[in-house]
Each structure stands twice: as C-alpha cells, then as structure tokens.
N, C-alpha and C positions, 0 to 999 in steps of 0.2 A: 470246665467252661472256658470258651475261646474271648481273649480279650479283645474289645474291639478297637481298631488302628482308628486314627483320626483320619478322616479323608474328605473331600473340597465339602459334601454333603451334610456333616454333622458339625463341621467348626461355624461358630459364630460367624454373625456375617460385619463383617469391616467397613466400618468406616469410613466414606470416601471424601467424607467433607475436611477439613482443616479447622482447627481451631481460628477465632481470629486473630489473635496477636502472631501466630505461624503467616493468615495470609497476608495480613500488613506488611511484614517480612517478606515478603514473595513480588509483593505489591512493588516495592524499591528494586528488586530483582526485574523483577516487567519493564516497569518504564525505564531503566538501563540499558536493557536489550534494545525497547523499540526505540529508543536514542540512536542505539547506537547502528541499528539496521539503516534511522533516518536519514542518520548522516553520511552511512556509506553509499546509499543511493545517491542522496544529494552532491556526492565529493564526482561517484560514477556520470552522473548525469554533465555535470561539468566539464568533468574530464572529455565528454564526445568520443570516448571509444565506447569499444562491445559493451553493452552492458543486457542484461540478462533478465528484464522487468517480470517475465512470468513469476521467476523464485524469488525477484524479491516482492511482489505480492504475494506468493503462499507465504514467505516469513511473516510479512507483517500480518494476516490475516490468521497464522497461527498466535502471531501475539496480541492481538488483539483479540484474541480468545481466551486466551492464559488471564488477560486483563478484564475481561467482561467477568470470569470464572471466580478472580480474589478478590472484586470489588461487591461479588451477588450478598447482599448480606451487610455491607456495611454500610453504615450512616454517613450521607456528606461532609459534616462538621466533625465527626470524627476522623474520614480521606483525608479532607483537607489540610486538617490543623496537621496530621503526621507527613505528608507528603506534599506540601504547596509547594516546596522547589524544584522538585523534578515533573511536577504536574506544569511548574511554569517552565523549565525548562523544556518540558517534551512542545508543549505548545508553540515558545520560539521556534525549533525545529522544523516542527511541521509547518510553520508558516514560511519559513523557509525555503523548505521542500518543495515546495505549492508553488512558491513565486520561480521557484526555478524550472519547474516542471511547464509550468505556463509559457515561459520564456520558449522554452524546448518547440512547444508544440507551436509557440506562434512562428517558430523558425523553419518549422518541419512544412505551417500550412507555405508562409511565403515560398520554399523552396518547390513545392506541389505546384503554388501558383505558377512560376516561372516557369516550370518543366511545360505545364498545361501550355502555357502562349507560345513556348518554343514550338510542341508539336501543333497546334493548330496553326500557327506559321509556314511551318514545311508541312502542311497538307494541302494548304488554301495557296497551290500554285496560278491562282487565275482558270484555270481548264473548265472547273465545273460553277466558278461563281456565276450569283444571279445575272452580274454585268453582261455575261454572253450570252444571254438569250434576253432578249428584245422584250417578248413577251411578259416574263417573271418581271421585270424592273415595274411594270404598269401599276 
C-alpha cells in the first residue's frame, strides 16, 4: 500500500483570522506606521520639493486596510481603553496633515489664479475687444 504525501488538497484548512489579543498587537503596529507615513507627507508637503502623492496614497490606503482588517471584530471600549494614545496621536497628525495640505492647495489655486490673469492679459491685446466694433458695445 502507497502512503499518501500531504498535499495543498488534504491538509487542513488555516486559519486566516488572528486571535485578538495578536490583533490588538498589530493594531499598535498600524497606527505607527500610518504616524509615521503622516508625518512624512506632512514633513514632504512642507518641504515644497518632489513629492510623490500617488505612493503615498497607496501607503496610506494600504494602511488603512491593515486597520479596518485588526479592528473587524473588536469592541470600541475595548480599542479604546488599550490604544487611546496613539488613536489620539494619529488623530493630532492627521489634523495636521489636513491643515497643511489645505494651505498647499489654496497656494497651488492662487498661483493657477495668477497664471490665469497673466495669460488672458497677453491675449486681450485690444485687436478683437468688444470696444472695436461699434456695434457689439450697443
């Protein structure tokens, strides 16, 4: 009689969940990371060079997955009481983030404004305003 080998088909099927006191564990692990992704945007955005927003939205929306993933299952009072400093921590952060990124873009619209008046300045030579034709002004 031939012994039969274990193969993907006959073994047991695993696991994929975590216990919880592993995801809680994980959970400190998370909001670390998206700290610490926070603050490198926020340091980049700053800064006014290159910065790279596609990958750092796949990060964070990878971590925000990893977090939506260790938190499925757990009870708020229970989050909270083990994690309320980095839950308030990340929160500082992100408010942060937010008010800078705001700054950014209301800089970004003013500098669009300005470009916008320059070119319709140097286009609006007089040649084709209403003023020269008689009729249009009526």
């Amino acid at each position: 009689m031939t012994e039969q080998k274990p193969t993907v088909q006959n073994l047991p099927a695993r696991s994929t969940r975590a216990e919880p006191a592993a995801r809680m564990g994980n959970l400190s692990a998370i909001i670390g990371r998206i700290v610490e992704a926070v603050e490198e945007e926020t340091a980049a955005i700053r800064a006014g060079g290159s910065f790279d927003i596609k990958s750092s939205n796949v990060r964070k929306s990878r971590y925000l997955y990893e977090l939506t993933r260790a938190t499925r299952g757990v009870g708020e009072p229970e989050l909270l009481a083990e994690h309320r400093d980095g839950i308030t921590l990340l929160r500082d952060k992100l408010a942060t983030n937010a008010a800078v990124i705001q700054a950014h873009m209301g800089a970004v619209s003013e500098i669009a404004t300005l470009m916008q008046n320059v070119i319709q300045r140097a286009e609006t030579d007089g040649t084709y305003s209403e003023g020269e034709f008689g009729w249009a002004a009526r």
